[in-house]
C-alpha positions as CSV (number, residue, x, y, z in Angstrom):
1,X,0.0,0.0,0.0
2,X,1.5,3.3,-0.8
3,X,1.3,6.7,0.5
4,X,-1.1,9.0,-0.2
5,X,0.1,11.4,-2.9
6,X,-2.4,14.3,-1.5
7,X,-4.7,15.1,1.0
8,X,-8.0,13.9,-0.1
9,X,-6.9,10.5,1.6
10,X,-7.0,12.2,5.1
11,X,-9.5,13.0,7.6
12,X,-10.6,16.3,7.1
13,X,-8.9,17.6,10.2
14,X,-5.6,17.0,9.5
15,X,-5.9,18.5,5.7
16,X,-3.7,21.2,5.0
17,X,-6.5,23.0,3.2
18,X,-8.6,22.5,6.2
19,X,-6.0,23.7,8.5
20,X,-5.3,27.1,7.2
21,X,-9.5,27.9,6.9
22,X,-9.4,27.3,10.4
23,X,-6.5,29.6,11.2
24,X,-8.3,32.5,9.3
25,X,-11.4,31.5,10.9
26,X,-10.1,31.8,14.6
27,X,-8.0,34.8,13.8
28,X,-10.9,36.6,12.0
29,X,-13.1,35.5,14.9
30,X,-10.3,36.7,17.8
31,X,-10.0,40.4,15.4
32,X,-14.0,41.0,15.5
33,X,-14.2,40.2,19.2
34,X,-11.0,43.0,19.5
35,X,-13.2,45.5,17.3
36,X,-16.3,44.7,19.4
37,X,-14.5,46.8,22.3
38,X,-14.2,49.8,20.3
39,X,-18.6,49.7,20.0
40,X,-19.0,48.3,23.8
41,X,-17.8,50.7,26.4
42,X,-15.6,48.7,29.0
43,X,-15.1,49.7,32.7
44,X,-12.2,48.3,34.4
45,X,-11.8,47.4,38.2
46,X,-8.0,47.1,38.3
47,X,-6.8,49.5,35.8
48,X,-5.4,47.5,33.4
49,X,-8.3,45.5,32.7
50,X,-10.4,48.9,31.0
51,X,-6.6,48.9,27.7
52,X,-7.8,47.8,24.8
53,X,-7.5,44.3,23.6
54,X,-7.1,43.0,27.1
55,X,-9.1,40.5,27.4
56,X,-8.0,39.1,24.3
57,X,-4.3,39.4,25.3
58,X,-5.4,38.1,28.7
59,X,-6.8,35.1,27.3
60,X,-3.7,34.1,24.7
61,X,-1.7,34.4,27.7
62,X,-3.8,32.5,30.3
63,X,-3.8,29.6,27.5
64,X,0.4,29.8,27.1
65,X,0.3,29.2,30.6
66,X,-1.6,26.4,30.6
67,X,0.0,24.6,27.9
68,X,3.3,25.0,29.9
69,X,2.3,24.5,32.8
70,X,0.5,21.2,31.1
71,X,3.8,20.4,29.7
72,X,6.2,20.7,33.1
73,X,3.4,18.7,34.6
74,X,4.0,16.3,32.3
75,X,7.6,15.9,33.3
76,X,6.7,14.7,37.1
77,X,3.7,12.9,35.9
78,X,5.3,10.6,33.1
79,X,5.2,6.7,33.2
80,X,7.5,4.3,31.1
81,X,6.1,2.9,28.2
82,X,5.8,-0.8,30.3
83,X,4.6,0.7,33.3
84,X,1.5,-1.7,33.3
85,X,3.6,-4.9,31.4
86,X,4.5,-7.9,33.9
C-alpha cells in the first residue's frame, strides 16, 4: 500500500486546506471580538483590565500558561512505556 500522494486520503482535520480555513477563521473571529471593544464601552476594576484588547491578550496568555504548565506537569507525571507490562 502506498502513500497518499495528496490530502483527499486524510480526515478532514488533519488537511492542509482545512487547516489554514481554520487559522483565518479563529483569527478573524479573535480580530471581531477585539473591534467589538471599540462599539461596547468597557469599565475596568483594576486598571489595566479597561486597555484595549485585554481580554484578548489576557486570554492568549492565560492559554500559554496552561500549555506549559501542562507540559512541566507532564515531566513529574510521566510513566515508562511498560509501566502496566508484567
Amino acid at each position: 500500500m502506498s502513500a497518499p500522494s495528496d490530502d483527499r486520503d486524510k480526515h478532514w482535520l488533519v488537511r492542509a486546506a482545512t487547516i489554514r480555513k481554520l487559522w483565518i477563521l479563529f483569527a478573524a473571529i479573535l480580530a471581531v471580538t477585539v473591534l467589538v471593544q471599540l462599539a461596547v464601552p468597557l469599565h475596568g476594576h483594576f486598571g489595566i483590565d479597561g486597555w484595549f484588547g485585554f481580554p484578548a491578550a489576557y486570554g492568549f496568555l492565560t492559554c500559554v500558561a496552561m500549555v506549559v504548565g501542562a507540559k512541566i506537569l507532564g515531566i513529574f507525571l510521566k510513566r515508562k512505556d511498560s509501566y502496566y507490562d508484567d
